[in-house]
C-alpha positions in Angstrom: -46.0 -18.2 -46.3 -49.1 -17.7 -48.2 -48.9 -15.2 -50.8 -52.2 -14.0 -52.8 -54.9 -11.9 -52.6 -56.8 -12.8 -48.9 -60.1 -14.3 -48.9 -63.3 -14.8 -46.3 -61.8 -17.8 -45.2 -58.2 -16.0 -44.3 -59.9 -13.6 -42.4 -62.3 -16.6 -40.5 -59.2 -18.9 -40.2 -56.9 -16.5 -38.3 -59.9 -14.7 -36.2 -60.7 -18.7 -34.7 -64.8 -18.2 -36.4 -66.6 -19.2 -38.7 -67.1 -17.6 -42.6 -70.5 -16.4 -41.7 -69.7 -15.0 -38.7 -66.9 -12.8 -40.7 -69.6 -12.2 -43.4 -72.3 -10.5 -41.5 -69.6 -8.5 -38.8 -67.7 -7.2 -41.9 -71.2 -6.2 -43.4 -72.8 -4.9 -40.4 -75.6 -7.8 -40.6 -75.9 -8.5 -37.1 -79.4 -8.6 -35.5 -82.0 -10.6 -36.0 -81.0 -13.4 -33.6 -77.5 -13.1 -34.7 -74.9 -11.5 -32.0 -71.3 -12.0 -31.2 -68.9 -10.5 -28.6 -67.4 -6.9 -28.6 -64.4 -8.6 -28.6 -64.9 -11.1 -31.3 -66.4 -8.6 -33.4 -63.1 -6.3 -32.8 -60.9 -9.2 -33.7 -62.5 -9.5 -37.0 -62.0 -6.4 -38.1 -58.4 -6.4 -36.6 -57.4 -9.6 -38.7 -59.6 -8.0 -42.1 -57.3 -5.0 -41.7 -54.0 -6.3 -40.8 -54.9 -8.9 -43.8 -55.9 -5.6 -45.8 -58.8 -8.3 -46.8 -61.1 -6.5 -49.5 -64.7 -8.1 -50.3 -65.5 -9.5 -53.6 -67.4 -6.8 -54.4 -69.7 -8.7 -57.4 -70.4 -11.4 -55.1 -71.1 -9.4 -52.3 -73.5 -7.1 -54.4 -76.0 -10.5 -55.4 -76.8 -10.6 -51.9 -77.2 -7.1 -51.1 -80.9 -5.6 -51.7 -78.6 -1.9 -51.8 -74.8 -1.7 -53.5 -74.7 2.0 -52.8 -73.6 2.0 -56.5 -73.8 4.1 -58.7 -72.4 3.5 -62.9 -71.9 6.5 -65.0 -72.5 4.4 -68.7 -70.7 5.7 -72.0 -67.4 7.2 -70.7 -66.0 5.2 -73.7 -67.2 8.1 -76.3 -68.1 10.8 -74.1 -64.4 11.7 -72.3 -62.3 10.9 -75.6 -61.8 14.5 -75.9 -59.5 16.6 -74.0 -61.4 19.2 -71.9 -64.5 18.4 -73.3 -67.8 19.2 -70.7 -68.7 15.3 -70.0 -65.7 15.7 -67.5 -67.1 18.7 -66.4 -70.4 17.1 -66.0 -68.5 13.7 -64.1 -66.3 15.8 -61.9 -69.8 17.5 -60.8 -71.7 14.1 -60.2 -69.4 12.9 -58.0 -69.1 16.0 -55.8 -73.1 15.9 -55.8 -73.5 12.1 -54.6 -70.1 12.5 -52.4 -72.4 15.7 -50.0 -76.0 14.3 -50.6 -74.9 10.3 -50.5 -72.8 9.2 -48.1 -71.1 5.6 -48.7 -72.0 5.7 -52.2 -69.4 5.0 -54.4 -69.1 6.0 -59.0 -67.8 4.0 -61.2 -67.5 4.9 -65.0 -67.6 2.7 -67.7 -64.5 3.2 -70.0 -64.5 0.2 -71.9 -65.2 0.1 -75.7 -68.6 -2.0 -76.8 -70.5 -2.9 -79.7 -74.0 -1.6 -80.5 -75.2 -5.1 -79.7 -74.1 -5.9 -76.2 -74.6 -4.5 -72.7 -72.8 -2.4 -71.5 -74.5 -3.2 -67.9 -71.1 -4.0 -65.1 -70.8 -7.0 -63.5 -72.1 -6.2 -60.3 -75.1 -4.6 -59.5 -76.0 -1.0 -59.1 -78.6 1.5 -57.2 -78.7 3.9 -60.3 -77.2 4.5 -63.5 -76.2 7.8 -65.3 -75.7 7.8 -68.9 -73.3 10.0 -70.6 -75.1 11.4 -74.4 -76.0 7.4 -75.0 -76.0 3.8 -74.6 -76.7 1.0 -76.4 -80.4 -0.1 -77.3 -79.7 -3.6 -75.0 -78.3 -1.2 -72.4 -81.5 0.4 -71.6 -83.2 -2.7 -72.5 -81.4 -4.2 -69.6 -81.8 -0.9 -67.3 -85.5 -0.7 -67.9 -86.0 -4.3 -67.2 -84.1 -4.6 -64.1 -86.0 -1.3 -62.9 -82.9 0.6 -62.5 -83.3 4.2 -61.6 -81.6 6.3 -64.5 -80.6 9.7 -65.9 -79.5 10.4 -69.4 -77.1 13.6 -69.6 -76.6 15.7 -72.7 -79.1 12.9 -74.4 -82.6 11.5 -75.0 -84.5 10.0 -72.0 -85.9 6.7 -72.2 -89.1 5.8 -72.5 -90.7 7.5 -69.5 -87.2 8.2 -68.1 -85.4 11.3 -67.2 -82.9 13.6 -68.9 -80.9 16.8 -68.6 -80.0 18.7 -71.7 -78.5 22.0 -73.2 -80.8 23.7 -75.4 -78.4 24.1 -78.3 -81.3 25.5 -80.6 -81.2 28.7 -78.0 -77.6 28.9 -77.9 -76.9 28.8 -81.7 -79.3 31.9 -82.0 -77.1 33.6 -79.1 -74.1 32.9 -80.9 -75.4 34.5 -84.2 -77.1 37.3 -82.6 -74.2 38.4 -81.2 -71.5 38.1 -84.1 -74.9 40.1 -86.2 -75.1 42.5 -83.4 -71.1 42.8 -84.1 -71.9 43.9 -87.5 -70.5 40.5 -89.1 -72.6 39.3 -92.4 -70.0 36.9 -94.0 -70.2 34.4 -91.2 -68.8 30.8 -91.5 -69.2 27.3 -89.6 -67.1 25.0 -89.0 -67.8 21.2 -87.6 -65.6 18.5 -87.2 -66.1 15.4 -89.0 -68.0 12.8 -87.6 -65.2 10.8 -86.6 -64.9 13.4 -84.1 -68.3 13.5 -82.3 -70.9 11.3 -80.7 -72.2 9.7 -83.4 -75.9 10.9 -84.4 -76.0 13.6 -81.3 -78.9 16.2 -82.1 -75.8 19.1 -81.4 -74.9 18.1 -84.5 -77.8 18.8 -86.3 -79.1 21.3 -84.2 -76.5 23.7 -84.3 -75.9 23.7 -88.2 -79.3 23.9 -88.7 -80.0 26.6 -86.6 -76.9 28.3 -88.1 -77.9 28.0 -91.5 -81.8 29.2 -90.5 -80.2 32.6 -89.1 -78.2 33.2 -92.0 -81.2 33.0 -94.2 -83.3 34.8 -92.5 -81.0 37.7 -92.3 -80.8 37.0 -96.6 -77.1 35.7 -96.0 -75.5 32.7 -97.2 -74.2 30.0 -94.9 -70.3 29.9 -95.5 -69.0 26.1 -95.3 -65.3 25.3 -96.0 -64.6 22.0 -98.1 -62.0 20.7 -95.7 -61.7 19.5 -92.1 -61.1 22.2 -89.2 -59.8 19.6 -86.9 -57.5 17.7 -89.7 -56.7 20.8 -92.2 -57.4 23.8 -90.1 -55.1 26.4 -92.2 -56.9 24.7 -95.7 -59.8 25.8 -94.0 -59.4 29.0 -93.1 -57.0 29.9 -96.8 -60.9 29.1 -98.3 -63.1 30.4 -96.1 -61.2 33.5 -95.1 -59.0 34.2 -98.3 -61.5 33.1 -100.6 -65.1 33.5 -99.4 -63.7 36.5 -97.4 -65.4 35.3 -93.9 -65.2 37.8 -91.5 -66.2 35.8 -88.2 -66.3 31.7 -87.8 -69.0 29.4 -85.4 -67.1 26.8 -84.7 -68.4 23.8 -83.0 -66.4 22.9 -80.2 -63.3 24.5 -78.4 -60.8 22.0 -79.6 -62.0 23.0 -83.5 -62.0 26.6 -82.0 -57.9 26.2 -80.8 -57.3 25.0 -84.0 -58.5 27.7 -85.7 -56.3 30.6 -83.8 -53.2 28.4 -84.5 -53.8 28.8 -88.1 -55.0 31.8 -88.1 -51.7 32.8 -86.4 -49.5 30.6 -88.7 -51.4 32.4 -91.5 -51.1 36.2 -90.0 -54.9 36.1 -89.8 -55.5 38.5 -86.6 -57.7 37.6 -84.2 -60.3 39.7 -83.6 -59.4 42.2 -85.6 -59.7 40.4 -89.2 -61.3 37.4 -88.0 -63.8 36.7 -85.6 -63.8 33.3 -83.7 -66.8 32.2 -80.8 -67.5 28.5 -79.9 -69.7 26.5 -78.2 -67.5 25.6 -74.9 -67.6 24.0 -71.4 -66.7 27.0 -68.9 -63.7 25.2 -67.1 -62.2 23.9 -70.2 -62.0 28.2 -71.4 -60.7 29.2 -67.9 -57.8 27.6 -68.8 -56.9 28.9 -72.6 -55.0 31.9 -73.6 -56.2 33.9 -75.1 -60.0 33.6 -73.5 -62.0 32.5 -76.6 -66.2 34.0 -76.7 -68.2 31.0 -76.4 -71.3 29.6 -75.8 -71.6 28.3 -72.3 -72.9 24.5 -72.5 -73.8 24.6 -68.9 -71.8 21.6 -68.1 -71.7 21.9 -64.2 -75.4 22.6 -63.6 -75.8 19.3 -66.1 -74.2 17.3 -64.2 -75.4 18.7 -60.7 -79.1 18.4 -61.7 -78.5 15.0 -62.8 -76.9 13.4 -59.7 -80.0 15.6 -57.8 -82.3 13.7 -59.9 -81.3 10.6 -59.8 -80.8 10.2 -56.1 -84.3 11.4 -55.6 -85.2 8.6 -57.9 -83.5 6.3 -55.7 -85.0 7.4 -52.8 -88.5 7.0 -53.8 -89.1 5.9 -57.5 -93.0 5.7 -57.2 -93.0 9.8 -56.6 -90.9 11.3 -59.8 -92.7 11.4 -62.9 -90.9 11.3 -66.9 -89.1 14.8 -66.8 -86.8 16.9 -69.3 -84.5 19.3 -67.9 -83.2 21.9 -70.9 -80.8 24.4 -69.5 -80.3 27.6 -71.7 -77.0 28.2 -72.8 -75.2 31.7 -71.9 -72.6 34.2 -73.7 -69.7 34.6 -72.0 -67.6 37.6 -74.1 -64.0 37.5 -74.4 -60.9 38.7 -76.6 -61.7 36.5 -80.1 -64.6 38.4 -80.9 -65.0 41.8 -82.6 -66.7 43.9 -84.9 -65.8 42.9 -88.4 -62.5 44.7 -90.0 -63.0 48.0 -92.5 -60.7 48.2 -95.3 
């Protein structure tokens, strides 16, 4: 008995034809001065099944002018974090190409890769999504090859597409609301880099903005000296004990967690001493107790917009010109925020 995984020639063998004739049944290639017999054609796909025979799908895809696939590039970095929005954003991709793309399938990339290879799979591909970044040969390659693209929650190649959150905007919702709460001792917290896509502008963008409102209210930023994500109740003995903080800006939602189980190690009430609000994906909050304030990243419509745009790439390239999305961010209220405590 032959035991492995079954080939062409299996398939051919036990039908009684020949390997082409198995080829173009299996991929519907018949035509063209190529027929064959209802019943021939039934056997063939009898045996491929009861073989559970499965194409080689690289090989298959070098002669194919269309894959109908699609590679979601940089899952590596992007879904490290638990509950972060990139799954959000995946989750909302496939649901998008699943109703609008029938016979399609995603793959993501989850492998790790150095800043000097591809990270371009095996097989070839109808369109690409890229998750914050990719290598500089990556899009080298993607560019070169023609590929039809989208870069998510990053920069857009040259003359490329993206979709972004404008976290500018939602830094300035985040502070006008703790202000409008009556809080002037406001702190921020952000993970260390080991923690975040390397170089993304959220990074930047939201201290900076954070430290702009502060000033121009005459305030001074208020920055702890150690990690929220490795020494959360240090953190919060300095920046609430000692630089008497009334409210925090914290980062991300994991940073944010962190923070109310120090502060309820530490007997640091939440609202009522201290104020917490983060930027968050909505899903990910649905699920926490109690409901942090955040700042909406707009994770699904990200990822929505991007599957929309990329598949009207692929259906005609030559009539889509460079475009950047930017989706304002939204306030969504809940129970960790509060105006500031009297004594």
């Amino acid at each position: 008995m032959k035991i492995g995984v079954p080939s062409l020639n299996d398939v051919a063998e036990k039908a009684g034809v020949s390997k082409s004739t198995v080829s173009r049944i299996l991929n519907n290639r018949l035509g063209n001065g190529f027929s064959v017999k209802e019943e021939v054609r039934l056997r063939v796909l009898d045996v491929a099944r009861k073989l559970n025979y499965r194409p080689n799908l690289i090989a298959k895809s070098l002669t194919m002018r269309s894959t109908k696939m699609i590679h979601i590039i940089g899952g590596n970095h992007a879904l490290s974090e638990l509950g972060n929005i990139y799954q959000t954003i995946v989750n909302h991709i496939t649901k998008v190409i699943d109703a609008q793309a029938e016979g399609y399938d995603v793959t993501v990339d989850m492998s790790s890769h150095r800043p000097d290879e591809s990270e371009m799979p095996a097989w070839k591909i109808d369109g690409a999504i890229i998750l914050a970044k990719c290598t500089q040969v990556t899009m080298e390659d993607i560019l070169q090859m023609g590929i039809p693209h989208v870069v998510v929650n990053g920069p857009a190649s040259r003359g490329g597409m993206s979709v972004v959150p404008d976290d500018v905007q939602g830094t300035k919702l985040a502070m006008d609301h703790l202000f409008g709460l009556g809080h002037t001792r406001i702190a921020y917290s952000s993970p260390l880099m080991k923690y975040m896509v390397a170089g993304h502008s959220s990074i930047t963008d939201r201290l900076n903005t954070y430290e702009e409102a502060m000033q121009e209210k005459g305030l001074d930023p208020i920055f702890g000296s150690f990690d929220v994500l490795d020494s959360t109740e240090d953190f919060l003995k300095e920046v609430v004990f000692e630089k008497d903080a009334t409210a925090i800006l914290a980062y991300g939602h994991m940073g944010a967690l962190n923070l109310l189980q120090a502060a309820h190690t530490l007997e640091i009430a939440v609202p009522e001493r201290l104020s917490i609000l983060c930027f968050c994906d909505q899903y990910a909050n649905q699920i926490m107790s109690p409901g942090l304030s955040f700042i909406d990243l707009c994770s699904t419509r990200m990822g929505t917009l991007a599957a929309e745009l990329l598949l009207k790439q692929m259906q005609d390239p030559t009539t889509l010109q460079p475009q950047r999305v930017v989706l304002e961010e939204n306030l969504a209220v809940r129970s960790t925020t509060a105006p500031p405590y009297r004594d």
